[in-house]
Structure formats: C-alpha cells, structure tokens
C-alpha positions, 0 to 999 in steps of 0.5 A, spaced: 679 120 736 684 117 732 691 119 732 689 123 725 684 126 727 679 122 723 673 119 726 673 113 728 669 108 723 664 104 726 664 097 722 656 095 724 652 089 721 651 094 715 658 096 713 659 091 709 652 092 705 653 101 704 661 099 702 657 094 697 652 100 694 657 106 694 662 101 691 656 101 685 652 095 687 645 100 687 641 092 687 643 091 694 639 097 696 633 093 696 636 090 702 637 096 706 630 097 705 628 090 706 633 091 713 629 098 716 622 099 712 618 096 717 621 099 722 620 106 719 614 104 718 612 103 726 616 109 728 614 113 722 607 111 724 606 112 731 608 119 731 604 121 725 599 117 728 595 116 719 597 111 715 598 115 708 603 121 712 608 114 715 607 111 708 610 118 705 615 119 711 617 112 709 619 113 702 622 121 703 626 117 708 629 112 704 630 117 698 634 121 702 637 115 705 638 112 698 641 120 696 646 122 701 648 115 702 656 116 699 657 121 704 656 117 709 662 116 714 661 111 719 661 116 725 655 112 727 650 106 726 647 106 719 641 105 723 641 112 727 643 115 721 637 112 718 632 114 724 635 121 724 633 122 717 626 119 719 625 123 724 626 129 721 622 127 715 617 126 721 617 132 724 617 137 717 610 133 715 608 133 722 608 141 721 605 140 715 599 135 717 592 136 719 593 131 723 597 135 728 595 138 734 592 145 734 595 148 739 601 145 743 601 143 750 605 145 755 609 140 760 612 144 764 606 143 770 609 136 770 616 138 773 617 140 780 618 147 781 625 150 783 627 148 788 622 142 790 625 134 789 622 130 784 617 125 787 622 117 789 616 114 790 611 111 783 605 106 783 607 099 781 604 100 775 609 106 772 615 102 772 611 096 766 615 097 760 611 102 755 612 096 750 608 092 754 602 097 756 601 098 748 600 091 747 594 091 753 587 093 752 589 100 754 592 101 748 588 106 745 589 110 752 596 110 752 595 112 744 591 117 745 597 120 750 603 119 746 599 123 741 597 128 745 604 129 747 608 135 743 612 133 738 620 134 740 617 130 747 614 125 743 619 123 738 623 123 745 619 118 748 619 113 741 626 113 740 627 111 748 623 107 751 619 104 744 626 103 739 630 102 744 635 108 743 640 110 749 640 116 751 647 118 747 643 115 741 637 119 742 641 126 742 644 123 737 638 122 732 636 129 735 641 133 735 641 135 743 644 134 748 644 128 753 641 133 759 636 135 754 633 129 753 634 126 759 629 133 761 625 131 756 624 124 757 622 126 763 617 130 762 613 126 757 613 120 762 610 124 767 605 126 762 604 120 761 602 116 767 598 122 769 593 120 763 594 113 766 593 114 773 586 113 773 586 106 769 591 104 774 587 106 780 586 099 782 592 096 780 589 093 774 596 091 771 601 089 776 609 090 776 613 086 772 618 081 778 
C-alpha cells in the first residue's frame, strides 16, 4: 500500500486502452471486446455447458463491463476483473438454467477425514494437464465430469487448471480466501480422477517427462 494509503495501480497491457474509452474514447470498446470475447466465451461455455446460455453470459458480461468500466481503479488486471464479472454472471444463470443440476453433489467423501493423511502417491496418469486430457479422445468423460461438479467446485477448477489463474487470482474472481480455494480445488481434482480412474486403468495416456 503506497504512502497515501491509496491502492497501488496496476499498469497491465490494458491500461492504456480503459484510460482511452473512460477518456471518452467509446469506439475503442470494440477492442476490448475483440481482446476477451472468445475467452469468455470458452469459459462461459464450459461451465454452462449450452451454447445459447455462454452466448447470453457473454453479452451480460460485457455489458456490465461496458457500465461499470469508469469505476474501475486499476487494483487488479483488467482481465480478472472482467472473469469476476463473467463468473458471477455464470453462477446467476446457472441457477436460473434448466440445464443445472437438480440436486448438488457432495464432495466431502473425496477428502480425508480428520485426522487421516492425504494420500502422496497418484497414478501417472493424474499428474497429465486437464488441458491436454480435454483435447484427447476421452474428452467427453472428463466433460461429462467437470459438469457434473457443483458450481463453486467447478468454477474453481476452470479458473485454475483451464485459464490458468494463480490461486491469489482465482480467490480474487471469487471472493474467497486463498485456503478456500485451495480446499476446493482439492476436492474437484479428487472427484475428477475418481471418474477417471477406470479409463486409465492400463495406463492409456502416459505422464508427461
């Protein structure tokens, strides 16, 4: 915290362009759209899981992008900002979707109990990036997995291990803790590799060197 007691700014590739439209320069909009849309749209589409609802988050977004932007003061990346409004947006239209699960599922079987150590040994194949396995033939599995994950346990997982957000920056977005997210990321990878184990029984995809 600087001397003043005002936040420090955070000068990323974006300042330039949001000094630009709050100066007036609305045309330059568009190129803050072109910068994030189809990241949002990604993000907004894996966790809705339906083209029409991430194509409604998409346009919320930006629109409370586009009305809150001149309030705005530089205490974080213009992108976190941005994903947090995206992920709120989700999580409002996720409750409002039919496409949201019925009855939410409980994680808490897939943590130790107290007491018991966390497990240190993982097969190989649990240590694959969740990137890569998207883009291998058992994508729908792990799709059908992440969807099946309660929202505040998915949003987790998008954020850390798909759109790369630190821990401090996922916590951020969500307004959590660091020890929250950390707990919750857990939890979901757990789930996760439980779906997986059987596809990976006979080491199918092997660890990266």
């Amino acid at each position: 915290m600087p001397q003043n007691g005002k936040p420090e700014i955070k000068k990323d590739e974006d300042y330039e362009l949001v000094q630009a439209i709050n100066a007036g320069r609305a045309d330059r909009f568009e190129e803050l759209i072109n910068r994030y849309e189809q990241k949002i749209y990604n993000f907004s589409l894996r966790m809705c899981n339906n083209v029409q609802d991430a194509e409604d988050m998409v346009q919320e977004t930006f629109l409370n992008v586009f009305k809150y932007l001149e309030s705005f003061r530089y205490e974080t990346k213009l992108k976190n900002w941005i994903y947090r409004i995206a992920a709120s947006a989700c999580i409002k239209r996720r409750r409002k979707s039919k496409y949201a699960p019925e009855k939410e599922l409980s994680l808490d079987d897939f943590m130790p109990g107290e007491g018991e150590a966390v497990p240190r040994e993982i097969p190989d194949w649990a240590n694959v990036p969740l990137d890569r396995l998207l883009d291998e033939e058992l994508a729908s599995i792990v799709k059908a997995g992440i969807d099946s994950l309660p929202d505040k346990y998915r949003m987790i997982l998008m954020l850390r291990d798909i759109e790369g957000f630190s821990t401090a920056e996922a916590a951020q977005i969500l307004d959590l803790t660091e020890s929250n997210v950390k707990v919750r990321l857990h939890r979901a990878r757990l789930y996760l590799r439980d779906r997986l184990k059987d596809y990976f029984a006979h080491d199918r995809i092997e660890s990266p060197s």
